[in-house]
N, C-alpha and C positions, 0 to 999 in steps of 0.2 A: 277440496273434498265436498262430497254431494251429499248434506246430513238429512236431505228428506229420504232418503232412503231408511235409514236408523225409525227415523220417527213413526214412519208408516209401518215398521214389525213392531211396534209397541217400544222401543227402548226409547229409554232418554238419553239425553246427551249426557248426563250425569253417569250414566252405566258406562261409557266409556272409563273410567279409573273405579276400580274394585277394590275400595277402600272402604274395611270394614269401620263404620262407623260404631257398631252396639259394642266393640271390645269395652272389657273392661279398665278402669284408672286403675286397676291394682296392676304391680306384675313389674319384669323388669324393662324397661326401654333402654333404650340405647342410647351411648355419652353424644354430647355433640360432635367430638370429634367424630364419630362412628356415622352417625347422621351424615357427614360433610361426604362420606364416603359410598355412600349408600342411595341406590336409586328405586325410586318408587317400585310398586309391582301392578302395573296395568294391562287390562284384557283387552285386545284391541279386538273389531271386527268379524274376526276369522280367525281361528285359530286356539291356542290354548294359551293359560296366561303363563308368563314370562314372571319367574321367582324373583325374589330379593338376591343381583350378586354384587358382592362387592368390588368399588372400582381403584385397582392401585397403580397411582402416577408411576409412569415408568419415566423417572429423569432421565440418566443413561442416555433413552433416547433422543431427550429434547437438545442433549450435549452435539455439538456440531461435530461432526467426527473429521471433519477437515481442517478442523482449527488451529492442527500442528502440523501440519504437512504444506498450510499455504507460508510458511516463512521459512529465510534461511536456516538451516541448523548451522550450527558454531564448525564443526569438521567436514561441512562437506568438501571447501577449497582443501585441505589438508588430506583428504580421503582420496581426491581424485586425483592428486599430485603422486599419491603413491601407486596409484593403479594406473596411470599412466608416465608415469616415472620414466618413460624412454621417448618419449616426443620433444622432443629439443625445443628448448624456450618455452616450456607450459611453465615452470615455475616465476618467470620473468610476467608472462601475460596476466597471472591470477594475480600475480603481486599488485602490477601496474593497476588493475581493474581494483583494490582495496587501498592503494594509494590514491586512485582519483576521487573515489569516497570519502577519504578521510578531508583528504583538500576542501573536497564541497563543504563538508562536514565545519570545518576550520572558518572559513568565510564565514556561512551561518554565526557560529559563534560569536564571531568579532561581533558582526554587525547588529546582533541583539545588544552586545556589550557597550558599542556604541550609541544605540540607539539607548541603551540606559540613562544616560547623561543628558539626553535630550528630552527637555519639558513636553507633555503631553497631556491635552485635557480627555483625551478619550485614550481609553484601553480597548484595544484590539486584538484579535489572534492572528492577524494576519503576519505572515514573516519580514522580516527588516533585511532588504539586501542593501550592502554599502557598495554602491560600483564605484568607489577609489578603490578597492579590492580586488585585486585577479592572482591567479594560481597558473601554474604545469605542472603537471604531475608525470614522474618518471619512475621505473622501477628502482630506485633506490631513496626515493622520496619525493618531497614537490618544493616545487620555490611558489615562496608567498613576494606579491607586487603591493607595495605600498605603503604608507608609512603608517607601521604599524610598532608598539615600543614590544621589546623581545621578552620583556616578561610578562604583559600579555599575552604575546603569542603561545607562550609555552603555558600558561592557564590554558586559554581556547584549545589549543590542539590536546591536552590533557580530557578535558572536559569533552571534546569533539570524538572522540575515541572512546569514552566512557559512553557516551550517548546513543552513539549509535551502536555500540556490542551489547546495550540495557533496554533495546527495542525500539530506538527513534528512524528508524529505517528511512524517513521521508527526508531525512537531512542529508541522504545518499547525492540527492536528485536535487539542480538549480539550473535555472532558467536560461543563467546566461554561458551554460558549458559549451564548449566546442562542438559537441555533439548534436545538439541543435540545430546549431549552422551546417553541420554536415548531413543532416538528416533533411534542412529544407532545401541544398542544393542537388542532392540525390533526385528529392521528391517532386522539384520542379525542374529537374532536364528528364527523369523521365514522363511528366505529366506532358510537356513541351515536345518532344518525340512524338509520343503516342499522339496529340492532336495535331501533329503536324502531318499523319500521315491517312486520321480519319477523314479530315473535314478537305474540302476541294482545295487545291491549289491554285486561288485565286488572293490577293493580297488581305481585301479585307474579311475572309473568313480566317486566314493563319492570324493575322491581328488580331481579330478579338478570340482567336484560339489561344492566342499564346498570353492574352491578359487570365482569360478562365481562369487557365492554368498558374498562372503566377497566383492570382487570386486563391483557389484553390489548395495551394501547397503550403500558402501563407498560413490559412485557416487552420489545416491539418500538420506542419508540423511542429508547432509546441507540444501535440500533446505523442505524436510518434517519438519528437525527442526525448521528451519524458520516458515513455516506454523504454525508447533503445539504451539511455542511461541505466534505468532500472534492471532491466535484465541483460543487458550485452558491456557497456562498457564499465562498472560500480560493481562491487562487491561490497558486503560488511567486511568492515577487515578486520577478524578475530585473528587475524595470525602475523597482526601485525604489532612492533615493540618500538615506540620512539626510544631514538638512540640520543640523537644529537640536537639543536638547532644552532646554526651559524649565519653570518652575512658572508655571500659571495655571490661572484655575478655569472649568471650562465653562457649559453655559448653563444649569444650575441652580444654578450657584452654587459648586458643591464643588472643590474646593481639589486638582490631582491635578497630575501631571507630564506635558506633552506632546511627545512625539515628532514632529516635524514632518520627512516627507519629501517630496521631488520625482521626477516622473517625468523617464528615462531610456531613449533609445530602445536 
């Protein structure tokens, strides 16, 4: 702002704020809190002066209004089963998708539990995966690999089901899921394609085309797998009821612990 203009019609810089100073100390003033609320009254420039109004926080607004619509709701798998109640094997697919949750969910578990036992001079948040640990997950439950004692398992899958229906949503999603591996072999035959058919057909441009690309798919799919876990294969599974856990062996043969749940509307 250009204050030699002010100065040259006589005003001072002070005339900018029309604060009566000769008021009198008698009379009533305002509490502080009223104060905290309240913005001066100044003349600017041009114009006429701008009254005393009071300013009222509108919380409400500052509430995010998205902050219940970005997470599962507890009925959606249950809502959609009933409105699409005639498509064969939806109730099979939503199940499988909150059985493979839970499984993640289950591992997690152990392997914090594990990781209990084990001396540690630094405290981390970072998560503890035990890869002696693997899972399948099928619609009628999952088989747990490893040797694991069965009444721990039944705390973990207790507690793994509690955790993730009370908000721990991130326990859906692990690193080492199938999904992963299917998400970086998608990502690098179609990246491997597609440069096969940009760049010349001469040997060493498809060679270092088809490293990019390896490279490339390497990079991006941890975190696609992530994603596709998150929203395509993993549900919360609120509608899910541990029934059983037993030893038996699947259908190759191998010898692992099965968690057997029912659905719950």
């Amino acid at each position: 702002m250009n204050t030699s203009t002010f100065f040259s019609s006589g005003l001072s810089p002070f005339d900018f704020f029309s604060f009566d100073l000769t008021a009198p100390l008698t009379g009533n003033f305002p509490k502080v809190a009223d104060q905290a609320t309240l913005t001066p009254r100044r003349t600017p420039p041009f114009g006429n002066a701008y009254p005393l109004k009071r300013v009222t926080p509108n919380l409400e607004r500052e509430a995010s209004p998205r902050a219940s619509t970005d997470f599962p709701q507890s009925t959606q798998d249950a809502d959609l089963l009933k409105q699409l109640s005639f498509i064969p094997g939806l109730k099979e697919i939503l199940m499988l998708r909150q059985v493979h949750a839970l499984e993640h969910a289950t591992v997690w578990v152990l392997s914090e539990s594990n990781s209990a036992y084990t001396p540690s001079r630094e405290s981390t948040n970072v998560q503890v995966d035990n890869e002696l640990l693997g899972g399948l997950s099928t619609e009628h439950g999952f088989y747990l690999y490893g040797e694991v004692n069965i009444s721990d398992l039944r705390r973990a899958v207790t507690l793994a089901l509690h955790r993730l229906t009370s908000g721990e949503w991130d326990l859906a999603v692990h690193p080492r899921c199938g999904t992963n591996l299917s998400v970086a072999m998608l990502l690098t035959a179609g990246l491997a394609v597609s440069v096969h058919f940009l760049l010349p057909f001469r040997p060493i441009e498809q060679l270092i085309g088809l490293g990019l690309a390896a490279t490339t798919a390497a990079e991006l799919a941890p975190d696609l797998g992530s994603m596709a876990q998150r929203y395509l294969t993993t549900a919360i599974p609120f509608n899910l009821k541990i029934e059983n856990i037993i030893r038996k062996r699947d259908v190759w043969g191998r010898e692992a612990h099965f968690v057997q749940v029912n659905w719950q509307e």
